[in-house]
C-alpha positions as CSV (number, residue, x, y, z in Angstrom):
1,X,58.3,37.7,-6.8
2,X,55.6,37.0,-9.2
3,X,56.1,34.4,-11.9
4,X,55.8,35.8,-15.4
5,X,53.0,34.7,-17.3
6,X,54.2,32.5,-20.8
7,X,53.6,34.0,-24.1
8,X,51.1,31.3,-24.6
9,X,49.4,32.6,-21.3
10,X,49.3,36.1,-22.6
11,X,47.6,35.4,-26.1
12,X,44.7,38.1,-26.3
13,X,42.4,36.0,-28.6
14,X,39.6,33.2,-27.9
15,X,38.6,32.2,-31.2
16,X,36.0,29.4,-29.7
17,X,32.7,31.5,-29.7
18,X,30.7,32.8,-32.6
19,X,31.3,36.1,-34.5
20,X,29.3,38.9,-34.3
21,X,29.1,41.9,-35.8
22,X,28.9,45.3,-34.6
23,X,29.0,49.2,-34.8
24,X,30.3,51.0,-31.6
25,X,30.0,54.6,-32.8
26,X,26.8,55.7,-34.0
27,X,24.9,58.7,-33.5
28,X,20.8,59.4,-33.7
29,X,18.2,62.5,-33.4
30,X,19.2,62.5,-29.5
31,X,22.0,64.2,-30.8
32,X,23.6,65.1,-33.9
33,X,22.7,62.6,-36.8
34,X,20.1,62.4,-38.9
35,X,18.0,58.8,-37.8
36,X,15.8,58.2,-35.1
37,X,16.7,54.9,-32.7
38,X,14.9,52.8,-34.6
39,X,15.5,54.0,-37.7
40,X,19.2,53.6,-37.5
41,X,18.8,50.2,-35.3
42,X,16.8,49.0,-38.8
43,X,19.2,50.4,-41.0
44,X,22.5,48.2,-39.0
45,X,19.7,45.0,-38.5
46,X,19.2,45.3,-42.2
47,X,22.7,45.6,-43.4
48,X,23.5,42.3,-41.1
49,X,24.6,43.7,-37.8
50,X,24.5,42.3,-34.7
51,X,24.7,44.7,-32.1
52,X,25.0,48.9,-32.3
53,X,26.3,51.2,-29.5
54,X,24.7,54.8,-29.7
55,X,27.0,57.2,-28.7
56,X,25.3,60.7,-28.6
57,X,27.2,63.6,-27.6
58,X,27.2,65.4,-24.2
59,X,24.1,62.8,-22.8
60,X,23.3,58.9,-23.3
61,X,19.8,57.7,-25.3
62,X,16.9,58.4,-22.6
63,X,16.5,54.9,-21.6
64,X,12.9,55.0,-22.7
65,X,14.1,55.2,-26.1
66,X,14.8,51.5,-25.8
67,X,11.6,50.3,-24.5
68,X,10.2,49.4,-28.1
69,X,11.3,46.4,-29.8
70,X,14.3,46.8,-32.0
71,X,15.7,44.7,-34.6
72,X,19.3,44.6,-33.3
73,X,21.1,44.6,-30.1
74,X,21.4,48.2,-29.5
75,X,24.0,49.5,-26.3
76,X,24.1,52.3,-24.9
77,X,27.1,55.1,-24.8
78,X,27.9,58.3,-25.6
79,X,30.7,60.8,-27.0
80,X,32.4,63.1,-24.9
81,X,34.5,66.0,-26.6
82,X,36.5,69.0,-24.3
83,X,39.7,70.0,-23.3
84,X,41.7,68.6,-21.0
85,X,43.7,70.1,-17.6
86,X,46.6,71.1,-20.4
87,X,44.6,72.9,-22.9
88,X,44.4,69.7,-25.2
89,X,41.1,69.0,-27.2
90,X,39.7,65.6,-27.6
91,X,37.0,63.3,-28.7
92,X,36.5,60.1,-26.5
93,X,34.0,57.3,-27.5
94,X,32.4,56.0,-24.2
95,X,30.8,52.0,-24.3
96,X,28.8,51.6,-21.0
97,X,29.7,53.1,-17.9
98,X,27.2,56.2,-19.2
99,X,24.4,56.0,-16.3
100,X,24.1,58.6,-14.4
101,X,25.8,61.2,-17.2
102,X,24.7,65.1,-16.7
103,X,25.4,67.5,-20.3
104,X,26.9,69.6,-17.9
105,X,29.8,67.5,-16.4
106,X,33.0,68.9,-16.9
107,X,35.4,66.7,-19.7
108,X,37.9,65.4,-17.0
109,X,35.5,64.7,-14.9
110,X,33.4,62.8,-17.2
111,X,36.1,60.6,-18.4
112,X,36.6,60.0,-14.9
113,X,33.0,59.5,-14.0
114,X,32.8,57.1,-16.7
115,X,36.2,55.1,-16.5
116,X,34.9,54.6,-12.6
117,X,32.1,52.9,-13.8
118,X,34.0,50.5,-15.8
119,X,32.7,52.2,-19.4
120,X,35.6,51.6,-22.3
121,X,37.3,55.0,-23.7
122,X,37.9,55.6,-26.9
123,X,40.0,58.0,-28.4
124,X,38.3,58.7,-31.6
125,X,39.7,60.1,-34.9
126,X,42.7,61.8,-33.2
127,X,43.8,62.6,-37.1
128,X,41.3,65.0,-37.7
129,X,41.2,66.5,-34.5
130,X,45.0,67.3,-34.4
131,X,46.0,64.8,-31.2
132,X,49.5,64.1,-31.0
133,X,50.1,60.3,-29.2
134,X,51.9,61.9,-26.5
135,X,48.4,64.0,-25.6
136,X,46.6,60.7,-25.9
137,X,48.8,58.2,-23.8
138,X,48.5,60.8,-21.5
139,X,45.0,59.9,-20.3
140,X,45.4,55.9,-20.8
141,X,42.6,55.4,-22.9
142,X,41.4,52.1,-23.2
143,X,41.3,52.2,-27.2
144,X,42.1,54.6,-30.4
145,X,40.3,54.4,-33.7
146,X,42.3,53.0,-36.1
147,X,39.9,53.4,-38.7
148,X,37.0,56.4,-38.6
149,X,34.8,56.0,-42.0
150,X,33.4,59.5,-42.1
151,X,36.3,61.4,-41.4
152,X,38.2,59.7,-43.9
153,X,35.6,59.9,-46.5
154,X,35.4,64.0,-45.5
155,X,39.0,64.8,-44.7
156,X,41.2,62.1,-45.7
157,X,41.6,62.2,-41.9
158,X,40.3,58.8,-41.0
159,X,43.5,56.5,-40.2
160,X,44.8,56.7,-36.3
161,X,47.2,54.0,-37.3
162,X,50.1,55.8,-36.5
163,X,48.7,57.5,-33.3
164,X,48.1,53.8,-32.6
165,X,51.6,52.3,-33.2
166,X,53.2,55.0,-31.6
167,X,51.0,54.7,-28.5
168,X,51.8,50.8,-28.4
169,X,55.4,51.5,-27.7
170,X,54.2,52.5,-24.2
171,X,51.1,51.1,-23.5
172,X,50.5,47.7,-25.4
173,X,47.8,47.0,-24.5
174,X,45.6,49.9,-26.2
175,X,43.0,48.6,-28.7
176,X,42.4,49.2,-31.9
177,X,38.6,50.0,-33.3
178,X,36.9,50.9,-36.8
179,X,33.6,53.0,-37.0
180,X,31.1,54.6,-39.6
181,X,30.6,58.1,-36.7
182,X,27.9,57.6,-38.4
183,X,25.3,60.7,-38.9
184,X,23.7,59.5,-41.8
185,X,23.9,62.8,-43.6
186,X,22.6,62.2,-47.2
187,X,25.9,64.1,-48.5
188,X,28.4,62.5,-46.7
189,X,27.7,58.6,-46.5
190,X,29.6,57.8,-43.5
191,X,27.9,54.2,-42.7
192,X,29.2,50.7,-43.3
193,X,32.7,51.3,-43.7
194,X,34.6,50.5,-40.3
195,X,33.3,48.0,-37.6
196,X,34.0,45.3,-35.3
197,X,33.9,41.4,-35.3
198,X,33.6,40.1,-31.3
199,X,34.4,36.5,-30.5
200,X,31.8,35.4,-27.7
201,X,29.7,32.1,-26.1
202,X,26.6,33.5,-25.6
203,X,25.2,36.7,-27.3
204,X,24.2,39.1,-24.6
205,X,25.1,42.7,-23.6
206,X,27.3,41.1,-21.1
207,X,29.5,39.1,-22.8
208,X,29.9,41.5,-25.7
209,X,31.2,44.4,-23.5
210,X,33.3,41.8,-21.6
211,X,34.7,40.4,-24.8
212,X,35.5,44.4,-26.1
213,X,37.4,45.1,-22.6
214,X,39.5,42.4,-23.1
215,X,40.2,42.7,-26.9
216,X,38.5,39.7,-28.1
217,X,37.4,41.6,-31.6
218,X,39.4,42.6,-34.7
219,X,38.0,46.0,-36.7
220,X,38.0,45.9,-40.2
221,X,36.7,47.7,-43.4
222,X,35.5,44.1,-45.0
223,X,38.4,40.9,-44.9
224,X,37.9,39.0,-42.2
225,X,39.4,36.8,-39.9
226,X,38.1,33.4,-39.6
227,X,40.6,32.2,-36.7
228,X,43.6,34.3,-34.7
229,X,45.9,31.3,-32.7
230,X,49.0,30.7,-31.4
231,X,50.4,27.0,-31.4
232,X,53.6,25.9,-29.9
233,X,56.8,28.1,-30.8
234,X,55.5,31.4,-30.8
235,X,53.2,30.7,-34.1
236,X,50.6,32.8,-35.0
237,X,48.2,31.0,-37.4
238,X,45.5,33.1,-39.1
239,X,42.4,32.1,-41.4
240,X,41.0,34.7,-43.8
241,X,38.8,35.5,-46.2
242,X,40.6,36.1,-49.1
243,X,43.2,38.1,-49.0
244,X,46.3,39.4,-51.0
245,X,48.7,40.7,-48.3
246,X,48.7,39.9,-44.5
247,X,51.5,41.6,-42.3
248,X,52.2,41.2,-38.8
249,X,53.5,44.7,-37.5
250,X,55.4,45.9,-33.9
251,X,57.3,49.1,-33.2
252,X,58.7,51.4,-36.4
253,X,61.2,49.3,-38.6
254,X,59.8,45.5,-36.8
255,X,57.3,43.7,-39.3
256,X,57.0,40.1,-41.4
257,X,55.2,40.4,-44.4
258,X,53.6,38.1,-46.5
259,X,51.9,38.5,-50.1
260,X,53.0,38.8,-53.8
261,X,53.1,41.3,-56.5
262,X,50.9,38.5,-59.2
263,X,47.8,39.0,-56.4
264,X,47.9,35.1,-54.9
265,X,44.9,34.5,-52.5
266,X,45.8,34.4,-49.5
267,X,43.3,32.2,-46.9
268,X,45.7,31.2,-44.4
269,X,49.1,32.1,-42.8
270,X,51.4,32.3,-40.2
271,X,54.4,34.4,-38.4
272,X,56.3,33.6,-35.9
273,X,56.2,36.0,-33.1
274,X,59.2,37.5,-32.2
275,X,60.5,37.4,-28.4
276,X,62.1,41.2,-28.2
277,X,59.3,43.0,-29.7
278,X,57.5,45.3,-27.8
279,X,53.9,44.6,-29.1
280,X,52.8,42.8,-32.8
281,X,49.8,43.1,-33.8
282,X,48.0,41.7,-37.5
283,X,46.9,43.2,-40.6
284,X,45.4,41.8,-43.5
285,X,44.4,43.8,-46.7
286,X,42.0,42.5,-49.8
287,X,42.5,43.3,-53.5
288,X,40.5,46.4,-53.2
289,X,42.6,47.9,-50.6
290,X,40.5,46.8,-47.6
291,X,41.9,46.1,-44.2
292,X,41.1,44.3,-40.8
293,X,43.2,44.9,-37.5
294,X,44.0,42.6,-34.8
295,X,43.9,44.0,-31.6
296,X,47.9,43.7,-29.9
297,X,48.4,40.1,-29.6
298,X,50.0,39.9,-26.1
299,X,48.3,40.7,-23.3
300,X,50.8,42.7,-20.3
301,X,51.3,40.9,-17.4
């Protein structure tokens, strides 16, 4: 029989790299928004970006596209929307895994195409699309959007915090990303409202997708985390910007809660992590409504 990892074993998070900063669902003139490569590489570089993914629909940025310098890390990726075998319509966010791609390629057999070649999928915005969790835990995506800036800003339909939580129960190890979408449509700003912080040592293309598999980022819409660790006890101890709530969260009717109705700062904090919950994850919120996610704590065994 194999021995069960420890809780201290399981801890997602490696807070001993750097920080760095990135968009994973961004679309240019390949497809449907508004910016050239370069133009929207600038745009991220100059709003202090580290890395963007560009995730065209139907067929990956030719890879010529990259030959010219660019300002940022830019990845490659795409976004697939279809139907599924049981009538059920989705939008998945692919990171890598995307050579090789053909506009043509069924949607099953794309997400299959790309899951073989190790790419992360994403369910994105399953709000606005009309997803139920049970439709999405279906296909064991590798992550949900908790946070999509343009559909929010649009529809009100931006939060997939509860398609999250409710997936979790059964698979808790799903991750949890913010993004712009962006298009850059001058009526609809949809940019620089939901992104990702990835702990690595070493910036490279590498080590940021390895970092993303394994869930060794937060997403936020501006606080930040400076630190996610567990000390002896089951202790999680957090370091913030400032902050005015911070919440640890696990299945419906499980969370620890920490803030105050006068608005104290909050920088630093800690909750012990209960043994019979089925996942926890972190939230912390600023005083201008603002939140940052922590991917699920625990990894499975």
């Amino acid at each position: 029989m194999t021995k069960a990892l420890s809780v201290k074993k399981r801890f997602r998070y490696d807070c001993s790299g750097s920080w760095y900063k990135g968009s994973v669902h961004v679309h240019t003139t390949n497809g449907s928004g508004r910016l050239t490569l370069p133009q929207a590489a600038g745009f991220y570089a100059e709003a202090g970006y580290d890395f963007i993914f560009i995730t065209d629909k139907k067929v990956p940025v030719p890879r010529d596209h990259f030959k010219e310098e660019l300002p940022l890390l830019v990845l490659d990726g795409m976004e697939l929307e279809g139907a599924d075998d049981q009538g059920a319509f989705f939008h998945v966010v692919c990171l890598g895994g995307v050579d090789g791609m053909v506009d043509n390629m069924k949607f099953m057999d794309a997400l299959n195409f790309i899951r073989n070649q190790d790419g992360i999928l994403i369910w994105a915005h399953p709000h606005s699309v009309g997803n139920t969790a049970k439709q999405g835990l279906s296909h064991h995506f590798h992550g949900v959007e908790v946070y999509n800036h343009i559909n929010q800003v649009a529809f009100g339909m931006g939060s997939g915090a509860y398609h999250w939580d409710a997936s979790l129960a059964q698979q808790p190890d799903l991750l949890g990303f913010a993004t712009d979408d962006a298009h850059f449509y001058p009526d609809v700003p949809g940019e620089k409202g939901g992104w990702i912080m990835t702990n690595v040592s070493g910036f490279s293309d590498e080590n940021l997708l390895g970092a993303i598999r394994r869930g060794n980022f937060y997403s936020t819409t501006g606080p930040e985390f400076k630190s996610i660790r567990m000390e002896e006890g089951n202790r999680i101890i957090i370091e913030t910007s400032p902050v005015i709530f911070a919440r640890l969260t696990g299945t419906p009717g499980k969370f620890k809660y920490k803030g105050s109705s006068d608005g104290t700062v909050i920088t630093e904090t800690s909750f012990r992590l209960p043994d019979d919950w089925a996942f926890a994850r972190l939230e912390i919120e600023d005083e201008n409504g603002k939140i940052a996610w922590s991917n699920p704590l625990l990894k499975s065994e």
